[in-house]
ZALUM-409449 format. One line per field, with one value per atom (N, C-alpha, C): residue number from 0; residue in three letters; atom name; x, y, z. Coordinates in nm, 2 decimals. Example, Ala and Ser with C-alpha at 12.3 -4.5 7.8 and 13.67 -1.06 7.14 Angstrom:
BEGIN
num	(0_0_0_1_1_1)
residu	(Ala_Ala_Ala_Ser_Ser_Ser)
atome	(N_CA_C_N_CA_C)
xx	(1.32_1.23_1.32_1.28_1.37_1.29)
yy	(-0.57_-0.45_-0.33_-0.22_-0.11_0.00)
zz	(0.78_0.78_0.78_0.71_0.71_0.79)
***
This chain:
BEGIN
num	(0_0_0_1_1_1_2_2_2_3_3_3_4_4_4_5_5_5_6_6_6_7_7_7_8_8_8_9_9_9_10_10_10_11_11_11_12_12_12_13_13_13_14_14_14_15_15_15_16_16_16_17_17_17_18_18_18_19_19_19_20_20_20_21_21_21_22_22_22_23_23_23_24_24_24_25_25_25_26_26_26_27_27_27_28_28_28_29_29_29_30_30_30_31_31_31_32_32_32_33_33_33_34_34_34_35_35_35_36_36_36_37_37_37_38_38_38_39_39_39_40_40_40_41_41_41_42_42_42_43_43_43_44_44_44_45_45_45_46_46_46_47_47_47_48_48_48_49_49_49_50_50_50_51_51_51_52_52_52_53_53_53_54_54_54_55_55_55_56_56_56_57_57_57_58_58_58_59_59_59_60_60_60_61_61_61_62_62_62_63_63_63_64_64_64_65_65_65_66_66_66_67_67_67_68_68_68_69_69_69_70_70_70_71_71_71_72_72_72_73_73_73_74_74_74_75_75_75_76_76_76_77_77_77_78_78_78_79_79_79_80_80_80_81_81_81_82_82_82_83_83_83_84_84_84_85_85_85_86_86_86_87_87_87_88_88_88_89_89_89_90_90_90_91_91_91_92_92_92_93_93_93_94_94_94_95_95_95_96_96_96_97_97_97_98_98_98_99_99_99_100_100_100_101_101_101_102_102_102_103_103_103_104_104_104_105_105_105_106_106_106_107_107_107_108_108_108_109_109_109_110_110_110_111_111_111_112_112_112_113_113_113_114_114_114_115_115_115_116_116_116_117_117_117_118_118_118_119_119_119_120_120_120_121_121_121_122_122_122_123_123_123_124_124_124_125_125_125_126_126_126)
residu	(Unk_Unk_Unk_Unk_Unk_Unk_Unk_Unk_Unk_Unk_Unk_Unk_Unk_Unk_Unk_Unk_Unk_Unk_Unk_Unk_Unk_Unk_Unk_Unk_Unk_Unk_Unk_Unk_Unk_Unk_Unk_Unk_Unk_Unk_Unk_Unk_Unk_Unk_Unk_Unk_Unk_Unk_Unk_Unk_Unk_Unk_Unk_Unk_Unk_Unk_Unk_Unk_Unk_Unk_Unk_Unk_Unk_Unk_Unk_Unk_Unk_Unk_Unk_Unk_Unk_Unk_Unk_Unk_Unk_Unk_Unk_Unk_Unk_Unk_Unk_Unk_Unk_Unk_Unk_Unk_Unk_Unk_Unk_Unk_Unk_Unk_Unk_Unk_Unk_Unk_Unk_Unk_Unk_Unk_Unk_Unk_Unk_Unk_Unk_Unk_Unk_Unk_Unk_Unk_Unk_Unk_Unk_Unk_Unk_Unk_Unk_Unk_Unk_Unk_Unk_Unk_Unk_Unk_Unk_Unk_Unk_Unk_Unk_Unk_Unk_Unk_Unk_Unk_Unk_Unk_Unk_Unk_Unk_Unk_Unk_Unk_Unk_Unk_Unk_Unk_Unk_Unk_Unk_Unk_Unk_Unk_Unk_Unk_Unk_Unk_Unk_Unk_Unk_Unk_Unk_Unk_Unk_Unk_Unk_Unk_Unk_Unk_Unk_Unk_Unk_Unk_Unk_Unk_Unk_Unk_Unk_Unk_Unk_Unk_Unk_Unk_Unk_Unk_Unk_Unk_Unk_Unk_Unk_Unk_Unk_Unk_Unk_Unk_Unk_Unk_Unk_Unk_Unk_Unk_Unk_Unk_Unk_Unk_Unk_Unk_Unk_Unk_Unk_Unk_Unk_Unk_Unk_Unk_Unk_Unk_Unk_Unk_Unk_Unk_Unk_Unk_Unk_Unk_Unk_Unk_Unk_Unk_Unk_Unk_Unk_Unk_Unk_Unk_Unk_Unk_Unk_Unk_Unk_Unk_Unk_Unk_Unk_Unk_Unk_Unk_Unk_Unk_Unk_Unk_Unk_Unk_Unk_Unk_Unk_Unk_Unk_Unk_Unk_Unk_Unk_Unk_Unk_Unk_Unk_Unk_Unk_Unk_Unk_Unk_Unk_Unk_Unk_Unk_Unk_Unk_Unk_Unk_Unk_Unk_Unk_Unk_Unk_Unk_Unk_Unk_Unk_Unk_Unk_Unk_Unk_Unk_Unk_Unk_Unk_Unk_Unk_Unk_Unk_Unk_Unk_Unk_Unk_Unk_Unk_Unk_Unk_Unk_Unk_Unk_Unk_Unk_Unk_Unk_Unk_Unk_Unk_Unk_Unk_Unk_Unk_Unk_Unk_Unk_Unk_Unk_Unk_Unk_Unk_Unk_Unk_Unk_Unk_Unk_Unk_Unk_Unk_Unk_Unk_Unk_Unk_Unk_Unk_Unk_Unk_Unk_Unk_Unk_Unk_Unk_Unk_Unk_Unk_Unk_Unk_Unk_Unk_Unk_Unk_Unk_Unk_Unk_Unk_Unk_Unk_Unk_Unk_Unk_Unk_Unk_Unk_Unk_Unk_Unk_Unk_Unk_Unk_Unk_Unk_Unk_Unk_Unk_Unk_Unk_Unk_Unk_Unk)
atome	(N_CA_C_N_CA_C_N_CA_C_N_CA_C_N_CA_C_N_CA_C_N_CA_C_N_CA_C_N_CA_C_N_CA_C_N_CA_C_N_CA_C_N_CA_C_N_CA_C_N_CA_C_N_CA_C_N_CA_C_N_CA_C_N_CA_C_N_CA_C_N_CA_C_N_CA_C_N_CA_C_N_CA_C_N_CA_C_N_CA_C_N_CA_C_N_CA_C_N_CA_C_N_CA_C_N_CA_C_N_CA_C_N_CA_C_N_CA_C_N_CA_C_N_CA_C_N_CA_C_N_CA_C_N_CA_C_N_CA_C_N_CA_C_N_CA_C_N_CA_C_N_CA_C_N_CA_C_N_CA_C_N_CA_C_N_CA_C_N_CA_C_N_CA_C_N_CA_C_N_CA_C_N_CA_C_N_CA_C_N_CA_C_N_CA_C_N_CA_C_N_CA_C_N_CA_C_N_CA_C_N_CA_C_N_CA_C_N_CA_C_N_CA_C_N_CA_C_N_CA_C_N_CA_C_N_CA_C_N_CA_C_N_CA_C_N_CA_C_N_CA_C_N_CA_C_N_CA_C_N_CA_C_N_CA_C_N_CA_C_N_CA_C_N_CA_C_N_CA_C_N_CA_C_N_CA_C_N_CA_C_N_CA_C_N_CA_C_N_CA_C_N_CA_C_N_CA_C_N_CA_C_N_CA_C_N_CA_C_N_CA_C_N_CA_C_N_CA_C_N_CA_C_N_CA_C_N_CA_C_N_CA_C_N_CA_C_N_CA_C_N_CA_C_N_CA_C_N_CA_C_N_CA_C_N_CA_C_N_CA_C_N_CA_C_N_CA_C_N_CA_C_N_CA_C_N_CA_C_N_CA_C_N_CA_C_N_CA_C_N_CA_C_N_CA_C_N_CA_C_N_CA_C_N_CA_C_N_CA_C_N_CA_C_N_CA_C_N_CA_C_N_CA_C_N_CA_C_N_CA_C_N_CA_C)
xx	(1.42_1.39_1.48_1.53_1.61_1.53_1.57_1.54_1.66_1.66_1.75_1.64_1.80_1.70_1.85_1.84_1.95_1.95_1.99_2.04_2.11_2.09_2.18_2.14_2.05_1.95_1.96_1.88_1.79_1.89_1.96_2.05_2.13_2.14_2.18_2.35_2.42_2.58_2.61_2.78_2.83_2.78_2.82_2.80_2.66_2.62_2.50_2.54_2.43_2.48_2.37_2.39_2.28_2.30_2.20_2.18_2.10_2.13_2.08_2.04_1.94_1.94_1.84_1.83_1.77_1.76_1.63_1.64_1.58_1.65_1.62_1.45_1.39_1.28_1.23_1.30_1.32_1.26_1.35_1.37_1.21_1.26_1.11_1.12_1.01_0.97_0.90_0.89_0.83_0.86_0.78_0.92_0.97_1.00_1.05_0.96_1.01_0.95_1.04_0.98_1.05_1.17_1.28_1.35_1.29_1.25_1.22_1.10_1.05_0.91_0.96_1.10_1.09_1.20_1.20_1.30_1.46_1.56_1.69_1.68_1.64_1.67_1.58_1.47_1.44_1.52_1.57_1.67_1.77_1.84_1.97_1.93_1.83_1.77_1.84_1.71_1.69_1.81_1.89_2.04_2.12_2.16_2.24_2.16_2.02_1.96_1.96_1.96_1.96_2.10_2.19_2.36_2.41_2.33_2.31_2.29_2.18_2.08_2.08_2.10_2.03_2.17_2.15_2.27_2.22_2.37_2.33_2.47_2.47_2.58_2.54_2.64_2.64_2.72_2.70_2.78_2.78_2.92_2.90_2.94_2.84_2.90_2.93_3.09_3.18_3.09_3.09_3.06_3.11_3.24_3.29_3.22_3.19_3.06_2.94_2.92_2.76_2.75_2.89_2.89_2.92_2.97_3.01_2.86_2.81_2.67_2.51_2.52_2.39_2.32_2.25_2.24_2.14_2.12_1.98_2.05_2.13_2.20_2.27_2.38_2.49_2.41_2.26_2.17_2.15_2.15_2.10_2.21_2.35_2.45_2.52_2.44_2.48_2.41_2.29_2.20_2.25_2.26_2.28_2.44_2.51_2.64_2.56_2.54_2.49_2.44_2.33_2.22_2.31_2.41_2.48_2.61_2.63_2.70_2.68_2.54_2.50_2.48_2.54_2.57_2.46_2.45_2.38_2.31_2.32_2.23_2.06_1.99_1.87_1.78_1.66_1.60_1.51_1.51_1.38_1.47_1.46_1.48_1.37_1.38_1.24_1.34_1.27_1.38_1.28_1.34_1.26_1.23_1.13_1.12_1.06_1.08_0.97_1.09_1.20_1.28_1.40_1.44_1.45_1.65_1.75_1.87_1.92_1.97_1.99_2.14_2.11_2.22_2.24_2.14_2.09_2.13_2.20_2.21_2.11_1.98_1.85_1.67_1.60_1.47_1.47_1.41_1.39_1.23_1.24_1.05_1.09_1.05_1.04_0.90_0.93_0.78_0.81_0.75_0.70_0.69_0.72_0.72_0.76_0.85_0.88_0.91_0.99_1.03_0.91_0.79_0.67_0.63_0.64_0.58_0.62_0.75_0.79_0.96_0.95_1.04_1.20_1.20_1.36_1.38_1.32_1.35_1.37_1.28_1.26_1.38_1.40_1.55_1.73_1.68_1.81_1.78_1.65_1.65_1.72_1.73_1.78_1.93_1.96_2.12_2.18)
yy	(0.98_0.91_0.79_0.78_0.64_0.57_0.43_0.38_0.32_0.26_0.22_0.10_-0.01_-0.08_-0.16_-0.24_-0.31_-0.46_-0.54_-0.67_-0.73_-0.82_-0.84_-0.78_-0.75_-0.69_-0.82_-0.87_-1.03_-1.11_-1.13_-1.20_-1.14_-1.05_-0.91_-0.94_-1.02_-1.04_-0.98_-1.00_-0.96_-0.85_-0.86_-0.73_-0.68_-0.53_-0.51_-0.45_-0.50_-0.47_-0.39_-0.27_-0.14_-0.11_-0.09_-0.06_0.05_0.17_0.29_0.23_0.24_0.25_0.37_0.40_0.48_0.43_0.39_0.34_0.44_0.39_0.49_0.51_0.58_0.58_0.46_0.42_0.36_0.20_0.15_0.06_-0.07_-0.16_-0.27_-0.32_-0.25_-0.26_-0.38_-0.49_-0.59_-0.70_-0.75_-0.88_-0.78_-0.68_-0.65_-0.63_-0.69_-0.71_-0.72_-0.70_-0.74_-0.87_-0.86_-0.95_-1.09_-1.11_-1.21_-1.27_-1.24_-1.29_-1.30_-1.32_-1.38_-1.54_-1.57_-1.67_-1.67_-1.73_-1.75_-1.70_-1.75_-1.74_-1.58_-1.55_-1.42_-1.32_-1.31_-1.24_-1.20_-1.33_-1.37_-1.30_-1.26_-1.17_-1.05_-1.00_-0.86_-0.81_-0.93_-0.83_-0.80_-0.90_-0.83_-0.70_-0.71_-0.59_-0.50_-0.48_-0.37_-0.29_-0.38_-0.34_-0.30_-0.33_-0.28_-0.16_-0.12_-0.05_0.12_0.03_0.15_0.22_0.37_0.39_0.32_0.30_0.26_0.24_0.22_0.24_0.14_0.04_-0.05_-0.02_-0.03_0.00_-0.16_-0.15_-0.22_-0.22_-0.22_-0.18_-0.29_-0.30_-0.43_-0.47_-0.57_-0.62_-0.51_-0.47_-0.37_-0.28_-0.21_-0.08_-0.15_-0.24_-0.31_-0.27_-0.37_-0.36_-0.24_-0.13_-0.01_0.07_0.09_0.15_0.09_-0.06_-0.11_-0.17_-0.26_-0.29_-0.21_-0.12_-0.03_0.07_0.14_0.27_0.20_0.13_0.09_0.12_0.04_0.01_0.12_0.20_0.36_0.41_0.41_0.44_0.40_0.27_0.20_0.24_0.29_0.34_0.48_0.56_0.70_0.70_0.62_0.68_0.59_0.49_0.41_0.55_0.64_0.66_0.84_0.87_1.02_0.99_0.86_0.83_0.83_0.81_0.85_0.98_0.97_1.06_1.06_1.13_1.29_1.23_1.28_1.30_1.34_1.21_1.22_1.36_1.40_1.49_1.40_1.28_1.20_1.05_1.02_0.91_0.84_0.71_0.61_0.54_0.50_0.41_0.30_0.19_0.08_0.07_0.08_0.07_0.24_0.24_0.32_0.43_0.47_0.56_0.64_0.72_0.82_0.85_0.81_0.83_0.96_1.03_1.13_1.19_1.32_1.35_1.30_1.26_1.26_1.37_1.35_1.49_1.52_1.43_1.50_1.46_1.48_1.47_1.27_1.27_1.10_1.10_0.97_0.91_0.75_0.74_0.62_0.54_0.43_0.38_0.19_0.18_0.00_-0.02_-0.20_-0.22_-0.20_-0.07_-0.01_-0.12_-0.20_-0.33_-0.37_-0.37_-0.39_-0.31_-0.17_-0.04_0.04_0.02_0.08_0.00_0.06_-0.06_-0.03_0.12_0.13_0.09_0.09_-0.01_-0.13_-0.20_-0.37_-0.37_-0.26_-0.25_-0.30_-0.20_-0.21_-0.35_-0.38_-0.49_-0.62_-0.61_-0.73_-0.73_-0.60_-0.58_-0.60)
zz	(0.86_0.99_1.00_1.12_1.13_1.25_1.28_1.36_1.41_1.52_1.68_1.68_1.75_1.82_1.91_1.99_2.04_2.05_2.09_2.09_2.19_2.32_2.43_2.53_2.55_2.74_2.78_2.72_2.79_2.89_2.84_2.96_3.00_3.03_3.12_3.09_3.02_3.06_2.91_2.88_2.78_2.71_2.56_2.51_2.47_2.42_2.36_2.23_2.17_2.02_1.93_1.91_1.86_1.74_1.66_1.55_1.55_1.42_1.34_1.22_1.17_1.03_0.97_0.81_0.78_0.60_0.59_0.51_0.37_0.25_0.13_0.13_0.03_0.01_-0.06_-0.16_-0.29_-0.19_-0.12_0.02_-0.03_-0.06_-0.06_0.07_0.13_0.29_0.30_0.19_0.21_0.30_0.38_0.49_0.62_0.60_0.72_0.89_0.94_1.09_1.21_1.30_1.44_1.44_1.40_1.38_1.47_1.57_1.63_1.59_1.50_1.41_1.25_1.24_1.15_1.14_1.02_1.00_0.99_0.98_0.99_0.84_0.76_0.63_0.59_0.61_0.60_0.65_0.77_0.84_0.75_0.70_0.59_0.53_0.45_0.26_0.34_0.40_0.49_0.52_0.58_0.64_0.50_0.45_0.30_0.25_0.20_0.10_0.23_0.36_0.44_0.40_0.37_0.42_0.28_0.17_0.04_0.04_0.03_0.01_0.15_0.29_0.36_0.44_0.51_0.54_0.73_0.77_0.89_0.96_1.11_1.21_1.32_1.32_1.45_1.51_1.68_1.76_1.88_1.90_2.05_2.17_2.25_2.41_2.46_2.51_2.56_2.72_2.77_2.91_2.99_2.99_3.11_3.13_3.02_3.02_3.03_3.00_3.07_3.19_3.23_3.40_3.50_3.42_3.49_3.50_3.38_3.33_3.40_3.36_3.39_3.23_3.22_3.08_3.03_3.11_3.02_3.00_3.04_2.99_2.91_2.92_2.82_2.68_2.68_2.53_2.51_2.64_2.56_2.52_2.57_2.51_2.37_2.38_2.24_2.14_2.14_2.07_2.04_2.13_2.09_2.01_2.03_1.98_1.80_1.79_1.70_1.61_1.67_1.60_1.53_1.66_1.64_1.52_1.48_1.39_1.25_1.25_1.08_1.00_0.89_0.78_0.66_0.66_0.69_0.80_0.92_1.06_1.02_1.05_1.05_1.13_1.13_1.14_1.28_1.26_1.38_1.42_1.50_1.53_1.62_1.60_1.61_1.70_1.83_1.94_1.99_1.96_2.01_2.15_2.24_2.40_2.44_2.55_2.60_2.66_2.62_2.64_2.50_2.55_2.42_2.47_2.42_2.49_2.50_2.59_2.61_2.49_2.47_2.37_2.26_2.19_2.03_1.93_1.84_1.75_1.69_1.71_1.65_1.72_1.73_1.84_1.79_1.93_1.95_1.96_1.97_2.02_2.04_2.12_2.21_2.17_2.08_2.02_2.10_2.21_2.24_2.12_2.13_1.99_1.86_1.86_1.72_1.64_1.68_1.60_1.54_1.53_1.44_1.40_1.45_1.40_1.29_1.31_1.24_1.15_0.99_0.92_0.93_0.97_1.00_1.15_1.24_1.33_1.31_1.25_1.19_1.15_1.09_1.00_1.10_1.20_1.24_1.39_1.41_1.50_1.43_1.27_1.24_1.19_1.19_1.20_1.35)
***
C-alpha cells in the first residue's frame, strides 16, 4: 500500500509538491503523523529514516501547470505521476482528501484526513 499526499494548495500560487511513499513492513511507525501536528525537529528524524528506509517518489508541479490546470488538478497530477512512479508499483494507494487521481497504475481510495489515518500517508505528507 502506498500513500500520496501534496504540499502547496493553501496559497493557491507557485509550485505543488507530491509525495508517494510505501513504507517497509519492518518501518517503526512510531511518531508518524499528519506532518502539520508535529514538530520541526520530529519532521527532521521522520524525513531522514523515511528516505532511508521507505521506497518513495516526489514529484513537482511548476506554477505554469498550476496555472494552466487549476491547483486541484495540478495536485492530482502531482500525485498520480508521484504515485505511477514507484517501483515495484503498489497494489492500493491511500490519497489524502476526498478524491482519487485519474489514471493510477493501481486502485485508489480517497481517505479525509489520511494524513492521521493512515502512516504511509503521514509518510509522504512529511516528504
Amino acid at each position: 500500500m502506498a500513500g500520496a499526499d501534496e504540499a502547496g494548495r493553501g496559497p493557491l500560487a507557485g509550485p505543488v509538491v507530491c509525495a508517494a511513499v510505501v513504507l517497509p513492513a519492518n518501518f517503526d511507525r512510531r511518531g508518524l503523523n499528519d506532518s502539520k501536528q508535529l514538530s520541526h525537529s520530529q519532521k527532521d528524524e521522520l524525513f531522514v529514516r523515511i528516505l532511508a528506509e521507505a521506497c518513495y517518489a516526489i514529484e513537482i508541479v511548476g506554477h505554469d501547470e498550476v496555472d494552466k490546470l487549476n491547483i486541484l488538478w495540478a495536485s492530482m497530477e502531482g500525485m498520480k505521476r508521484a504515485l505511477n512512479r514507484l517501483s515495484p508499483s503498489p497494489l492500493l494507494a491511500i490519497i489524502d482528501g476526498n478524491r482519487v487521481p485519474d489514471g493510477l497504475a493501481m486502485a485508489g481510495e480517497a481517505w479525509v484526513k489520511g494524513d492521521a489515518r493512515h502512516a504511509c500517508v503521514a509518510a509522504a505528507s512529511i516528504l
